[in-house]
C-alpha positions as CSV (number, residue, x, y, z in Angstrom):
1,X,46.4,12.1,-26.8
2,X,43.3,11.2,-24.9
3,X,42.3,13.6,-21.7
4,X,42.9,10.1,-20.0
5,X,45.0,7.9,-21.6
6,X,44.5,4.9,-19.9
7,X,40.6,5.2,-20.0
8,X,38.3,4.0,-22.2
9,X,36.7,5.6,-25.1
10,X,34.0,5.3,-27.7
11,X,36.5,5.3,-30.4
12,X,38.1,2.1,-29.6
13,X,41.6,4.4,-29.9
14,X,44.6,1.7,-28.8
15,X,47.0,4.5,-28.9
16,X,49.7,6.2,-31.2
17,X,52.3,3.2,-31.2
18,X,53.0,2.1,-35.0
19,X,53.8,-1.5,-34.3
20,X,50.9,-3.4,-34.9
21,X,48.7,-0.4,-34.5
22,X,49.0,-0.1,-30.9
23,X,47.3,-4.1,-30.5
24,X,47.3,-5.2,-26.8
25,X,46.6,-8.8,-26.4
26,X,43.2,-8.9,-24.4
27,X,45.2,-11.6,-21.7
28,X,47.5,-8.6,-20.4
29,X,44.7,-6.3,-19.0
30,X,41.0,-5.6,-17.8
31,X,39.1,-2.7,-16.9
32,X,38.2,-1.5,-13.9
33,X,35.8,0.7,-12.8
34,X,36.8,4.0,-11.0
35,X,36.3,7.9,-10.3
36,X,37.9,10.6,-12.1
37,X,38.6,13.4,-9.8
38,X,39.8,16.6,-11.4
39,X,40.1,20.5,-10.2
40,X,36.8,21.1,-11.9
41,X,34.5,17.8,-11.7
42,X,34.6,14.0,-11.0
43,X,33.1,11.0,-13.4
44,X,32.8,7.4,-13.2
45,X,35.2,6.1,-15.9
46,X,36.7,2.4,-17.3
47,X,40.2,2.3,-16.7
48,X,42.5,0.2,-18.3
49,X,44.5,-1.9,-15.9
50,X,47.5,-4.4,-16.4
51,X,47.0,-8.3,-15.0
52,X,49.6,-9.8,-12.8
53,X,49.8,-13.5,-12.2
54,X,51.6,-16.0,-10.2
55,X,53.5,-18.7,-11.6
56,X,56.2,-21.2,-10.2
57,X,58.7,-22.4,-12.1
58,X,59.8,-26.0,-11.7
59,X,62.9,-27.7,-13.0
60,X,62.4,-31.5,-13.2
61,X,59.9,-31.1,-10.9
62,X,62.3,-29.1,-8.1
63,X,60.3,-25.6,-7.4
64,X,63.2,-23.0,-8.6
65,X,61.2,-19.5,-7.9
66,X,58.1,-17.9,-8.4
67,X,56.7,-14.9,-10.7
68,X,54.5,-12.2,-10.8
69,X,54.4,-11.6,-14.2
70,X,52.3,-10.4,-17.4
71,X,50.2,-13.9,-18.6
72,X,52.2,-14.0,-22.0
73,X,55.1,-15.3,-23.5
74,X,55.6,-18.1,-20.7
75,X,58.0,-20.2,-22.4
76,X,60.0,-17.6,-23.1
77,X,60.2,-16.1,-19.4
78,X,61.1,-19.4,-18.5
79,X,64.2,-19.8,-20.7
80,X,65.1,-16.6,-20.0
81,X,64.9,-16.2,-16.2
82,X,67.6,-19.8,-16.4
83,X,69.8,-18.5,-18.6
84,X,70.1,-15.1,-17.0
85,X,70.5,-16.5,-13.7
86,X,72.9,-19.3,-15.2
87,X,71.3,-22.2,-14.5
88,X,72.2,-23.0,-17.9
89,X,74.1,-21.3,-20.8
90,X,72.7,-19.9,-24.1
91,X,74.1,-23.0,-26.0
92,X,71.6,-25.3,-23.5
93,X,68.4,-23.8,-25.1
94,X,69.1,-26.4,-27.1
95,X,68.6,-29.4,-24.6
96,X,65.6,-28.1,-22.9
97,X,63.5,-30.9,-23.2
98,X,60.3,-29.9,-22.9
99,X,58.2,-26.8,-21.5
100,X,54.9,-27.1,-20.0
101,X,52.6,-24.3,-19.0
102,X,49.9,-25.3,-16.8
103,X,47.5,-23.4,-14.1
104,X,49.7,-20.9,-12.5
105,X,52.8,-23.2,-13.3
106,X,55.4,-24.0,-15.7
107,X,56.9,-27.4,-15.7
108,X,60.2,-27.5,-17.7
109,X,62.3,-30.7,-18.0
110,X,66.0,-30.2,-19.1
111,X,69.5,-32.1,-19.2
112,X,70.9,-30.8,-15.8
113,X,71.9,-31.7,-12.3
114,X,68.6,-30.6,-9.7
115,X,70.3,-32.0,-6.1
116,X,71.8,-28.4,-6.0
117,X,68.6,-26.8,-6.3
118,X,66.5,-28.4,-3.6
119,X,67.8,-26.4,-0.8
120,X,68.4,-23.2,-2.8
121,X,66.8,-19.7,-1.5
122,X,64.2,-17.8,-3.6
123,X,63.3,-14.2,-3.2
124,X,59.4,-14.7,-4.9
125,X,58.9,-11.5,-5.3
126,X,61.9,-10.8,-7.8
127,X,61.3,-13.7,-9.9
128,X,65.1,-14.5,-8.7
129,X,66.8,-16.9,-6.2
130,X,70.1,-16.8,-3.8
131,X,72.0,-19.0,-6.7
132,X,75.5,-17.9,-7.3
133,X,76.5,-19.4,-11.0
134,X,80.4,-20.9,-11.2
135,X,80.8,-19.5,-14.4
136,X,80.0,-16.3,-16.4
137,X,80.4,-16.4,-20.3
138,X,83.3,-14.5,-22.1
139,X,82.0,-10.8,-23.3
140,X,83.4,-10.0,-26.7
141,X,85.4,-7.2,-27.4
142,X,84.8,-6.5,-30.9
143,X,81.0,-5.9,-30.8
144,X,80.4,-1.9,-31.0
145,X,77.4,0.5,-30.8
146,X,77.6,3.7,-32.5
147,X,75.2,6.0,-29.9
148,X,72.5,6.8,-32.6
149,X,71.8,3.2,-32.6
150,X,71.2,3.0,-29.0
151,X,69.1,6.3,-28.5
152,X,66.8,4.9,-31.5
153,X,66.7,1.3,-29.7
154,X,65.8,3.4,-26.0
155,X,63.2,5.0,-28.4
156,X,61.5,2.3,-29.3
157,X,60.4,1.0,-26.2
158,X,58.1,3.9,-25.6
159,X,57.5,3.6,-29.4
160,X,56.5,0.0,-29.0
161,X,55.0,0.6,-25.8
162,X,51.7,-0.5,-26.3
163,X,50.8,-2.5,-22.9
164,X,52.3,0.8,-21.3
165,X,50.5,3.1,-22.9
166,X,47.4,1.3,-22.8
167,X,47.7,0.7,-18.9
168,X,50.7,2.5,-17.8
169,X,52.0,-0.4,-15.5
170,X,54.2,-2.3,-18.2
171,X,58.0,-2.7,-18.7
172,X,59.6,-3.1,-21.9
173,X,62.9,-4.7,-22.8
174,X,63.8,-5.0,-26.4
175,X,67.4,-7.0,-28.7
176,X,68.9,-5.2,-31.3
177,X,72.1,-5.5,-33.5
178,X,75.0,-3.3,-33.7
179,X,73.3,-2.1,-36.7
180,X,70.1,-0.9,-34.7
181,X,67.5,-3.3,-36.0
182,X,65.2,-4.6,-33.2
183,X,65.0,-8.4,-33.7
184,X,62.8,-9.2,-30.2
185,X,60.4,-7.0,-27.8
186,X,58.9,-7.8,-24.6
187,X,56.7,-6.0,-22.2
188,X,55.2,-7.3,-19.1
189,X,54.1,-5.8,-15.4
190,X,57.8,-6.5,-13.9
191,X,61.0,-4.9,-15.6
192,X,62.7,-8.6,-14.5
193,X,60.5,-10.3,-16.4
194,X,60.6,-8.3,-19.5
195,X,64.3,-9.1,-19.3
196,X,63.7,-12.4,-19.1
197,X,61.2,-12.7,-21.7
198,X,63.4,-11.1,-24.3
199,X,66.3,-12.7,-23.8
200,X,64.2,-15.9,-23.9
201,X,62.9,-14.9,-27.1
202,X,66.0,-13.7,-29.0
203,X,67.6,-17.6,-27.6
204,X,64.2,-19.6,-28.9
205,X,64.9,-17.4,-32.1
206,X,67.9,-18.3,-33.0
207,X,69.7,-14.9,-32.5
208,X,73.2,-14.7,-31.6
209,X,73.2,-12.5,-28.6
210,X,76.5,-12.2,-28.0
211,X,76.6,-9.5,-31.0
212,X,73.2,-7.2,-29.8
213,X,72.4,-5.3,-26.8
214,X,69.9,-5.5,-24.7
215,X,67.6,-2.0,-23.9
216,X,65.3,-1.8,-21.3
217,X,63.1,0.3,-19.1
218,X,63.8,-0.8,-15.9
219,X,66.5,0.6,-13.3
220,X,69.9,-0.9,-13.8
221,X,69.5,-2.7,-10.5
222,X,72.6,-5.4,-10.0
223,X,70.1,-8.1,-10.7
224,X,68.9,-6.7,-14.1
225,X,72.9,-6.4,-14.9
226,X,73.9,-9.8,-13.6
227,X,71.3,-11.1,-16.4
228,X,73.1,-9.1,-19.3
229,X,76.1,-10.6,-18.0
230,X,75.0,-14.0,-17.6
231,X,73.2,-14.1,-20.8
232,X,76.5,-13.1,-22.5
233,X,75.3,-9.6,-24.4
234,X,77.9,-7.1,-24.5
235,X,76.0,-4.6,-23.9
236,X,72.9,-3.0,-21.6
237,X,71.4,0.3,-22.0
238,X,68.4,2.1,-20.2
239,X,66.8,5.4,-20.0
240,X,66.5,5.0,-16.2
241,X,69.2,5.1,-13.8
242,X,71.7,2.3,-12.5
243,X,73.3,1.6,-8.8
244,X,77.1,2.1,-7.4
245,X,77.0,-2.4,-7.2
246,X,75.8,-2.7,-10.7
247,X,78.1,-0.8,-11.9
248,X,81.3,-2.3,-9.8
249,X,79.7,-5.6,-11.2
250,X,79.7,-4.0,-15.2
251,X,83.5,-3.4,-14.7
252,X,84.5,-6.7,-13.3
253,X,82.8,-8.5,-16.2
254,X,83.6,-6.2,-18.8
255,X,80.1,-5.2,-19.7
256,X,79.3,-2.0,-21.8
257,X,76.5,-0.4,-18.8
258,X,74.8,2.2,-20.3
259,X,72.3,4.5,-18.2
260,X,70.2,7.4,-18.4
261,X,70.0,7.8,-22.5
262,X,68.3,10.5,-23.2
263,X,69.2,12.3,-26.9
264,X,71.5,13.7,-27.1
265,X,73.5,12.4,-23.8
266,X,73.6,9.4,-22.3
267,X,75.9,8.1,-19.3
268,X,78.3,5.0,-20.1
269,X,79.5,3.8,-16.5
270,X,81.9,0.8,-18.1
271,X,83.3,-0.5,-21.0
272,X,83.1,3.1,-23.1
273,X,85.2,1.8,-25.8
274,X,82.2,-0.8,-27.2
275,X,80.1,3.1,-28.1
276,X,82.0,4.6,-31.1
């Protein structure tokens, strides 16, 4: 490891990361100019910094929330924040009509009723809003985990890390099957929005997510449950901690909350019986 990792050197290292050889795509940071201070001397050095943008999100042309997110992977932020918030279900993808990324915007036009939505609260800072979906999809009971696969999946976001270790401000969130293979991963500035940008992604893909679980670095804060939930995976796992609310929430909707996985232990709050 560098003496700083997140500074430039002549080398052009990107870091140890073996997907796509530690790549960072140019749009996700800069460098900034800074001092060095250490117990022995102080330097001028190029750090490598992580970009955070604005973007509002409009739904036929009714302003839903706004972002502060990585500038990457817009669509599928935008699918993902409706369907985790359950504006529309997983089987809508389908009717989204268009998507349309402009200047610090994303337009998208879909099949749904927008007279709720003009009056509706948003807390900008969250990517979120104060809607309250009528209905939550059925969490199947058949799908299981054994625990190998999900301290391997946990593994891999540091693994595949490469925005984080390249800047260390980056969240990663990441799909995977019962069988362990990763089929989507997504790293930007705000843990949210790497939710939202995976799930997005697995939906746009194809993937049937009601058979994976989704892994991510963030807290298990009750809003990053409610998207698991929402979004209809089975299962959510983090290395990080969760909250007494998100975990009265996992138990009411049957969800498989997973926290603090670390090999070999890991805490399973709810729904033990989906981890062999």
């Amino acid at each position: 490891m560098r003496e700083n990792q997140h500074a430039n050197s002549s080398s052009g290292e990107e870091g140890s990361g073996k997907r796509d050889e530690g790549f960072v795509p140019p749009s996700l940071y800069t460098n900034i100019a800074c001092t060095e201070i250490s117990d022995v001397q102080r330097k001028r050095i190029d750090a490598d910094v992580i970009i955070e943008e604005v973007f509002d999100l409009f739904i036929n042309d009714v302003h839903l929330t706004t972002f502060y997110a990585s500038p990457r992977e817009l669509d599928e932020l935008a699918v993902g924040f409706m369907v985790c918030e359950g504006f529309i279900g997983r089987d809508d993808v389908q009717n989204i009509l268009s998507i349309n990324i402009g200047p610090k915007r994303i337009d998208c036009e879909i099949n749904i009723d927008t007279s709720q939505l003009f009056n509706l609260g948003r807390v900008e800072r969250c990517g979120t809003t104060l809607f309250t979906p009528k209905n939550r999809p059925f969490l199947p009971k058949d799908v299981f985990f054994s625990p190998q696969v999900i301290f391997n999946a946990v593994g891999k976001l540091k693994e595949w890390g490469n925005a984080w270790k390249k800047t260390g401000g980056a969240h990663s969130s990441l799909v995977c099957n019962t069988s362990g293979e990763i089929l989507v991963f997504c790293e930007d500035i705000g843990r949210s929005c790497s939710v939202d940008k995976a799930v997005g992604k697995a939906l746009l893909e194809g993937i049937d997510i009601s058979r994976c679980a989704l892994v991510t670095t963030g807290r298990l804060a009750g809003t990053m449950v409610s998207k698991a939930i929402y979004s209809g995976f089975p299962l959510m796992a983090s290395k990080g901690a969760t909250v007494k609310e998100a975990v009265l929430l996992a138990q009411e909707a049957d969800l498989t909350l997973v926290g603090f996985v670390r090999e070999p232990n890991m805490y399973v709050y709810s729904g033990e019986y989906r981890v062999l």
